[in-house]
BALUMMI-539698 format. One record per atom (N, C-alpha, C): residue in one letter; y, z, x. Coordinates in nm, 4 decimals. Layout:
   r      north         up       east
   a          Y          Z          X
...
***
This chain:
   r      north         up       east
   x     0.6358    -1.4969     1.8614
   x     0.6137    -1.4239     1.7379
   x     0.5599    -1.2848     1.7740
   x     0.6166    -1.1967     1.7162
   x     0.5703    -1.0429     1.7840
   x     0.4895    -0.9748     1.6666
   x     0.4069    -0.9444     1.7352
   x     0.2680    -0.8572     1.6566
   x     0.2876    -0.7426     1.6253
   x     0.3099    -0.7089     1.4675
   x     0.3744    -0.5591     1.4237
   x     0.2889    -0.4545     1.4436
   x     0.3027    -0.3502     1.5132
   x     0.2301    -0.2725     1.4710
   x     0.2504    -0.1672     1.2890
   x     0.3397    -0.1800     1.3120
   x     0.3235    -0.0669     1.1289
   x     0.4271    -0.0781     1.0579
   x     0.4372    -0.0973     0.9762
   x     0.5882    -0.1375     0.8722
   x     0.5641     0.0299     0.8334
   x     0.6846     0.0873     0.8273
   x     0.7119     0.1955     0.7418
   x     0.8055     0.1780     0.5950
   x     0.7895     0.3201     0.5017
   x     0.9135     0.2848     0.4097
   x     0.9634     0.4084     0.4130
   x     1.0758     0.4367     0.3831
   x     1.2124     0.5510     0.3661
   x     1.1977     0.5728     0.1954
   x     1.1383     0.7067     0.1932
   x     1.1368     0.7596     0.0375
   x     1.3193     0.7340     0.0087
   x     1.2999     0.6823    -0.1080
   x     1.4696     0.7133    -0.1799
   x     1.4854     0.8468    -0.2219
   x     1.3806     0.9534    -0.2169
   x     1.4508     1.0637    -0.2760
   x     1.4243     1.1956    -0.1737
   x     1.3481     1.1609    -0.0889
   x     1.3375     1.2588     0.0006
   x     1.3712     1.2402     0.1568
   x     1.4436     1.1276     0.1770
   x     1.4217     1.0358     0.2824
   x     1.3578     1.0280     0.3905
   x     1.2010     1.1033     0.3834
   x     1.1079     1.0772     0.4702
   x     1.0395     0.9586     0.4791
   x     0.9725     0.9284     0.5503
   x     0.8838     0.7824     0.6372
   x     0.7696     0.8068     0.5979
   x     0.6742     0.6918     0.5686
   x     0.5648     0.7102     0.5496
   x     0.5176     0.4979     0.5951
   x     0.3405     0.5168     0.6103
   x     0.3193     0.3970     0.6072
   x     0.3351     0.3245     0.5103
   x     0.3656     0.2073     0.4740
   x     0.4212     0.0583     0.4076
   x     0.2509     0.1170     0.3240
   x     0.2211     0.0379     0.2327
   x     0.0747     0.0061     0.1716
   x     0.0336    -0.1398     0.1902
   x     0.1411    -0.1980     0.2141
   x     0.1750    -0.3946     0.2609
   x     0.1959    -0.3884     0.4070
   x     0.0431    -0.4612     0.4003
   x     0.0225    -0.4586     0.6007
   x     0.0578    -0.6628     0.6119
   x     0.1330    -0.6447     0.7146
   x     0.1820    -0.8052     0.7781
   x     0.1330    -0.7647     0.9096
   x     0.0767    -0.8790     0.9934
   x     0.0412    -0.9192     1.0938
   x     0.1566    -0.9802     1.1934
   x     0.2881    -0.9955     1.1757
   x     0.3533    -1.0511     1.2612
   x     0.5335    -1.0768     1.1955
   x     0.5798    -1.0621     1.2375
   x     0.7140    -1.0930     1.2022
   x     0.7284    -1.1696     1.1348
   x     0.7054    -1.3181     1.1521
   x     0.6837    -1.4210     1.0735
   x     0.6622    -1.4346     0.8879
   x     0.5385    -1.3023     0.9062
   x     0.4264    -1.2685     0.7602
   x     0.5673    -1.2059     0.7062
   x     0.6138    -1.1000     0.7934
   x     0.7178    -1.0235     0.7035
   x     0.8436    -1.0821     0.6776
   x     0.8824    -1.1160     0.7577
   x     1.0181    -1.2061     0.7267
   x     1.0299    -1.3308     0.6018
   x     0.9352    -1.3559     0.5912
   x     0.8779    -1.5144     0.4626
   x     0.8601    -1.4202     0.3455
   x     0.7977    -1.2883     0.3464
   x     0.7193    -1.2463     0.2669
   x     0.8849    -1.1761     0.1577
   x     0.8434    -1.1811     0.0194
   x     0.9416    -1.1686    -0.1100
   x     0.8860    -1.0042    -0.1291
   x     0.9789    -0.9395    -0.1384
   x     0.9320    -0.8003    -0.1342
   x     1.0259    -0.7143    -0.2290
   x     0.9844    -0.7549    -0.3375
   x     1.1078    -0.7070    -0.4371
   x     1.0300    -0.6319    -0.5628
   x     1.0792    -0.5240    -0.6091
   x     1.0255    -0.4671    -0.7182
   x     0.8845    -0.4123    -0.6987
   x     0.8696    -0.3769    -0.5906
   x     0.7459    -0.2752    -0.5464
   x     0.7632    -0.1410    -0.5287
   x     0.6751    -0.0500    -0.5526
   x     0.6930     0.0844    -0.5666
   x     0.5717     0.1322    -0.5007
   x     0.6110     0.2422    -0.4310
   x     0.4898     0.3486    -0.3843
   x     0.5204     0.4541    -0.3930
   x     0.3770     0.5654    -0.3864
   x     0.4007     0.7222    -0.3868
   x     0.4268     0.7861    -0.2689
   x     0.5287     0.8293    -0.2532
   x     0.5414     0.9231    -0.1024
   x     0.4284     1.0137    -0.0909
   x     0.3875     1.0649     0.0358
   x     0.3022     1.1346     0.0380
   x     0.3539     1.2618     0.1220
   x     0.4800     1.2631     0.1269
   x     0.5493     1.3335     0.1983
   x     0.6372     1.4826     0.0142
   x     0.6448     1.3928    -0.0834
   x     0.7036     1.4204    -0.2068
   x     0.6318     1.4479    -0.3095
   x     0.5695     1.2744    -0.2683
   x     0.4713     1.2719    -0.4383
   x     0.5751     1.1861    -0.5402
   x     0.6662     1.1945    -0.4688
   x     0.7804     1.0581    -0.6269
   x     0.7282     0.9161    -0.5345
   x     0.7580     0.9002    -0.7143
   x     0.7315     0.7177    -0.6559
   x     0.8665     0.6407    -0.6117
   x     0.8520     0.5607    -0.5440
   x     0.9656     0.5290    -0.4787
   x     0.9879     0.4221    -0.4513
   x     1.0740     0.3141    -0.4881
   x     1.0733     0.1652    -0.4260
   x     1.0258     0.1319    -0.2638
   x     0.9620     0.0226    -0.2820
   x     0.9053     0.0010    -0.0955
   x     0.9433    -0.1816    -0.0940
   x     1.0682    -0.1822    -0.0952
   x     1.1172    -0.3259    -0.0564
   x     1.1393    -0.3018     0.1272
   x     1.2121    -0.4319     0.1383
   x     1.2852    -0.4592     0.2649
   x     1.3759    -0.3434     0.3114
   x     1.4553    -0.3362     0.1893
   x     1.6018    -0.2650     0.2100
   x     1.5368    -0.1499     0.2502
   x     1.4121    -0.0127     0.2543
   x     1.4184     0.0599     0.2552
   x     1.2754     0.0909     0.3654
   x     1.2420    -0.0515     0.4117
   x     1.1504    -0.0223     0.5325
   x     1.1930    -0.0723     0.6650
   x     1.1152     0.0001     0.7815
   x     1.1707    -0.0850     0.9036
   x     1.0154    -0.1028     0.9746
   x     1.0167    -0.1830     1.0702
   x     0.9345    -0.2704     1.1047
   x     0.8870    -0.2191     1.2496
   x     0.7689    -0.1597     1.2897
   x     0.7819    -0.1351     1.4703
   x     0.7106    -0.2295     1.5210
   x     0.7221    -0.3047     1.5822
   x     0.6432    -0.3871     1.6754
   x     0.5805    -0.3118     1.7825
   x     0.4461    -0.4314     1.8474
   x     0.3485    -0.3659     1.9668
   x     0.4306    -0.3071     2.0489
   x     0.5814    -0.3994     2.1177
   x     0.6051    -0.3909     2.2020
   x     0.7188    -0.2842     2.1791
   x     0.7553    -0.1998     2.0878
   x     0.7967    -0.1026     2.0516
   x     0.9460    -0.1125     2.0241
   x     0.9862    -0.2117     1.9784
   x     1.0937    -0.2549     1.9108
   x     1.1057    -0.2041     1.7536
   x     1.1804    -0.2004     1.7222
   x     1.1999    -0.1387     1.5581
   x     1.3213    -0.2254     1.5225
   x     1.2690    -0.2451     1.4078
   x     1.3637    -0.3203     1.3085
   x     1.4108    -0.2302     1.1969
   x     1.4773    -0.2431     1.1268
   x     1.5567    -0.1840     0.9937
   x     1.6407    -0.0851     0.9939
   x     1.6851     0.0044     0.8963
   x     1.8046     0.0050     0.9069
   x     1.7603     0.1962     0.7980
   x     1.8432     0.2922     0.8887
   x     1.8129     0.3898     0.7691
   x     1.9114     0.4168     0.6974
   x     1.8392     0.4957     0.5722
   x     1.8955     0.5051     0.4348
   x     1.9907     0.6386     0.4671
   x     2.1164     0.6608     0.4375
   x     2.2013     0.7997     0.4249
   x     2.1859     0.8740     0.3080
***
């Protein structure tokens, strides 16, 4: 089980990165975890912006990255 270091999310309207506000401890937490219909404020914009799955990726300790970016 690999120990995340930082979930990010991909603004939908500016498509900058910022930290998740939903901290998981491990792949496991995030992968189980239902992540639907959540919203945050970019701090990169200032719009609020959906912060599901589809629009975050995942870095692990060991510096692996998961997800997928938005065009």
């Amino acid at each position: 089980m690999s120990k995340i270091k930082s979930v990010q999310v991909q603004c939908m309207f500016c498509k900058g990165w910022f930290r998740s506000p939903f901290g998981f401890g491990d792949t496991q937490s995030f992968e189980s975890s239902t992540l639907t219909g959540n919203k945050a404020q970019c701090p990169n914009c200032g719009n609020i912006t959906d912060s599901n799955k589809e629009n975050m990726k995942v870095i692990h300790e060991n510096g692996e990255i998961i997800g997928e970016l938005i065009n």
